[in-house]
C-alpha positions as CSV (number, residue, x, y, z in Angstrom):
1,X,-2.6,-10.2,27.0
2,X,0.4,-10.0,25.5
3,X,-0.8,-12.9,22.9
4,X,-4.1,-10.8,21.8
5,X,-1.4,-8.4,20.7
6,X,1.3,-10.6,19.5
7,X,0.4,-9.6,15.7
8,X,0.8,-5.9,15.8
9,X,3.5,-6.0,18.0
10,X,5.4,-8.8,15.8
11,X,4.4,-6.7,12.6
12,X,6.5,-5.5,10.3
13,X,7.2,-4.4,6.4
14,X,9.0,-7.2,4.1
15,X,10.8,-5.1,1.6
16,X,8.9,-5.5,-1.7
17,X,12.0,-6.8,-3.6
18,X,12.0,-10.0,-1.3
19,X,8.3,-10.9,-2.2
20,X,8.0,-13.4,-4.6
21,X,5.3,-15.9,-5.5
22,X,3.2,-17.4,-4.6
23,X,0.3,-14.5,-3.9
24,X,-2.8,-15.2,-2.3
25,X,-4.9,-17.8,-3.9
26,X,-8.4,-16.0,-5.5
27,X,-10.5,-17.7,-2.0
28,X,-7.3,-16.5,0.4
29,X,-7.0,-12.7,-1.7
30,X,-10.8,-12.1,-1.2
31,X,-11.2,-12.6,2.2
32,X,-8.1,-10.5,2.9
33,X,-9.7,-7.9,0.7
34,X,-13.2,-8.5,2.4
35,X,-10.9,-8.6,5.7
36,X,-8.8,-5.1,4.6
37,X,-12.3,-2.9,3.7
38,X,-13.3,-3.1,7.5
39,X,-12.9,0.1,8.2
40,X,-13.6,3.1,10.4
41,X,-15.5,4.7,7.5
42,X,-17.3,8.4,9.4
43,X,-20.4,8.8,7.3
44,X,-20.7,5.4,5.6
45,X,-18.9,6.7,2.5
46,X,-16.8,4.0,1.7
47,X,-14.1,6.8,0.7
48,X,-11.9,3.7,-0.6
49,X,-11.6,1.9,-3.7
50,X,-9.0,-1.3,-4.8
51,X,-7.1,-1.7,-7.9
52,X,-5.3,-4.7,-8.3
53,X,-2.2,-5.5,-10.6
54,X,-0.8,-8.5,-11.2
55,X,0.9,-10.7,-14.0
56,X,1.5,-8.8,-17.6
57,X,-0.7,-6.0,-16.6
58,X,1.8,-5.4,-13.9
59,X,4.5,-5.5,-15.5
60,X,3.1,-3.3,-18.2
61,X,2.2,-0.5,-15.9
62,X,5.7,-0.8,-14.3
63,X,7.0,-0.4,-17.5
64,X,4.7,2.9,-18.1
65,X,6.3,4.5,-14.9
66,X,9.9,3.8,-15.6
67,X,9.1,5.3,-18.9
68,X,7.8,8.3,-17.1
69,X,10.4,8.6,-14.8
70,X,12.9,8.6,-17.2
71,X,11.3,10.8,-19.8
72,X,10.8,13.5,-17.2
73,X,14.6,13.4,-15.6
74,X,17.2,12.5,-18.7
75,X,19.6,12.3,-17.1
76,X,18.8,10.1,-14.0
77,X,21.3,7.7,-13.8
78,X,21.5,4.0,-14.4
79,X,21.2,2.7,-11.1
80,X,17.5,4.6,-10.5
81,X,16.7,3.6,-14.0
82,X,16.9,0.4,-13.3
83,X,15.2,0.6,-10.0
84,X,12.2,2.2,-11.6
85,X,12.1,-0.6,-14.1
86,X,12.1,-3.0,-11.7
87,X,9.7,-1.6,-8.7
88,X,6.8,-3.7,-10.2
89,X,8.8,-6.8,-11.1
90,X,8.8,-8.5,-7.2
91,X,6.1,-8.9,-5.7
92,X,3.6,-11.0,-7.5
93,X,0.4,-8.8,-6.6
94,X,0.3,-4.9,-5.8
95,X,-3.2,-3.8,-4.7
96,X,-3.7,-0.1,-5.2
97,X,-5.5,1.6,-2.3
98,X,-7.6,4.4,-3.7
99,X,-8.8,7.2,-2.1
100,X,-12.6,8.3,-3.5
101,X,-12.9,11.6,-2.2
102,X,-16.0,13.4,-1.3
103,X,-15.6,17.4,-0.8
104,X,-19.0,18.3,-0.7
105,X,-19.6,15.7,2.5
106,X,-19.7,16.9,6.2
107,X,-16.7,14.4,6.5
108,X,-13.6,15.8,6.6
109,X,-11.2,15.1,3.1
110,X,-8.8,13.9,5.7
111,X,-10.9,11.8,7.6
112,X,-12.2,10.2,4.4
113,X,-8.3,9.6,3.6
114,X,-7.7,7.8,6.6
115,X,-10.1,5.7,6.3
116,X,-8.8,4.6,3.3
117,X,-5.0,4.3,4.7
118,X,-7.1,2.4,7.0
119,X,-7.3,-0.1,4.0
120,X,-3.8,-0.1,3.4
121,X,-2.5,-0.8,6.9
122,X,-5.3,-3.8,7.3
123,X,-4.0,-5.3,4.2
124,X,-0.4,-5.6,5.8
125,X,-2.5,-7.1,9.2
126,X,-4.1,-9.3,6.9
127,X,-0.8,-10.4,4.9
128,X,1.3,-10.8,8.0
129,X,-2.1,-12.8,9.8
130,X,-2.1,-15.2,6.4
131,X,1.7,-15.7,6.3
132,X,2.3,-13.6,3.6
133,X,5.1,-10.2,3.4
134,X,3.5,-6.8,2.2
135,X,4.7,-3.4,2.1
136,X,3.0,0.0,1.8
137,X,4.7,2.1,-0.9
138,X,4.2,5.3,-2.2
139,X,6.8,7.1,-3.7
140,X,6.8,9.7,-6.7
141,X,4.1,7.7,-8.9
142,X,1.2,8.0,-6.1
143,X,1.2,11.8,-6.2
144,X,1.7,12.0,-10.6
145,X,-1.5,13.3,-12.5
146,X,-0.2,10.6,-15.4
147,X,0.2,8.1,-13.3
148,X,-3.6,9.1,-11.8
149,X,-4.8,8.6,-15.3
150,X,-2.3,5.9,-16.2
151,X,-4.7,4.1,-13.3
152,X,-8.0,5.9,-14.7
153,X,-8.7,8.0,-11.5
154,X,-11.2,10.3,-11.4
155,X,-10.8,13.4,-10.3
156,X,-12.0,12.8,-6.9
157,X,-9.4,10.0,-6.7
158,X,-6.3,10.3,-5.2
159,X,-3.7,7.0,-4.9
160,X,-3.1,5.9,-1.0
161,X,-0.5,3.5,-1.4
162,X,0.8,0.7,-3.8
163,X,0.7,-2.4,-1.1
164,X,3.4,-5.3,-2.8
165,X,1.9,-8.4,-1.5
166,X,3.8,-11.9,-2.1
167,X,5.5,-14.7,-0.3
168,X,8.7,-13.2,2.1
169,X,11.5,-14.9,0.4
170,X,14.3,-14.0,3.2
171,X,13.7,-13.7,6.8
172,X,13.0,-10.2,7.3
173,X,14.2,-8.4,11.0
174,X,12.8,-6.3,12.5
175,X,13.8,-2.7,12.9
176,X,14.5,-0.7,16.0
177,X,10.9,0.9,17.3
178,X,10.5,4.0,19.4
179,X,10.2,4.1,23.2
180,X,6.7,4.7,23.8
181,X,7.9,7.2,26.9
182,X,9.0,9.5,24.1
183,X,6.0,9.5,22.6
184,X,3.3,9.9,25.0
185,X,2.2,12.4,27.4
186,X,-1.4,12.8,29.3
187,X,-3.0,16.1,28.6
188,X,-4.2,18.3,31.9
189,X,-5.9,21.4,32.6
């Protein structure tokens, strides 16, 4: 049994500033995409949508956030300013996981948000499955209202994650998990 689960419990996050190229190849990237939309999706709403970013583009809208970030805080110093300028600069291929909301459904908002972290966490199956590194970021820029229009959201729209999807270019190690006895307990009456 142990083999069945060998790829979630060998999963793990490569840090997107150790992705490089190459990305997926256009055949590889849409089955992984095809792959990452099968979801559990209550009401058949497909409460999802993907935005990909890649080559100038990416860069581009990089640029637009370290712009943003710096504009709003002055004085942030030069080490985050440079972080913010790079975030995008790694990973070859960051696909946005959007989250289309419908409030008027009998689905619950959050429901229709997990299915779309759903998404997210089956493109990092996916990657890891294909040979590739990801990692699920969010950070300051998936909550921003500029950022939401930067990316032409709609106001139903909210962004998931950022997923960083490249070629792991260091062997990444795994981190320390929790003890599953810590975490578990059997309700009774």
């Amino acid at each position: 049994m142990s083999d069945a689960l060998a790829p979630l419990l060998q999963r793990h996050s490569a840090p997107s500033r150790q992705l490089g190229e190459p990305a997926p190849d256009p055949a590889t990237l849409h089955a992984l995409l095809e792959a990452a939309i099968r979801v559990p999706d209550h009401g058949k709403l497909e409460p999802f949508r993907l935005i990909l970013l890649r080559g100038d583009a990416k860069l581009r809208f990089g640029e637009h956030l370290a712009e943003l970030a710096i504009r709003r805080e002055p004085e942030l110093p030069e080490s985050k300013r440079e972080k913010e300028r790079q975030r995008y600069t790694f990973a070859p291929l960051v696909v946005v996981v959007v989250a289309r909301l419908d409030e008027h459904s009998k689905v619950p908002v959050l429901e229709q948000q997990l299915s779309a972290g759903c998404v997210a966490y089956n493109l990092l199956l996916g990657a890891d499955a294909l040979g590739y590194g990801a990692q699920w970021l969010t950070g300051w820029a998936a909550y921003d209202e500029e950022v939401a229009a930067l990316l032409r959201l709609g106001a139903n729209e909210q962004v998931i994650g950022f997923v960083h999807l490249g070629t792991t270019q260091i062997e990444v190690p795994d981190r320390e998990r929790p003890a599953l006895a810590d975490l578990l307990s059997e309700w009774t009456p």
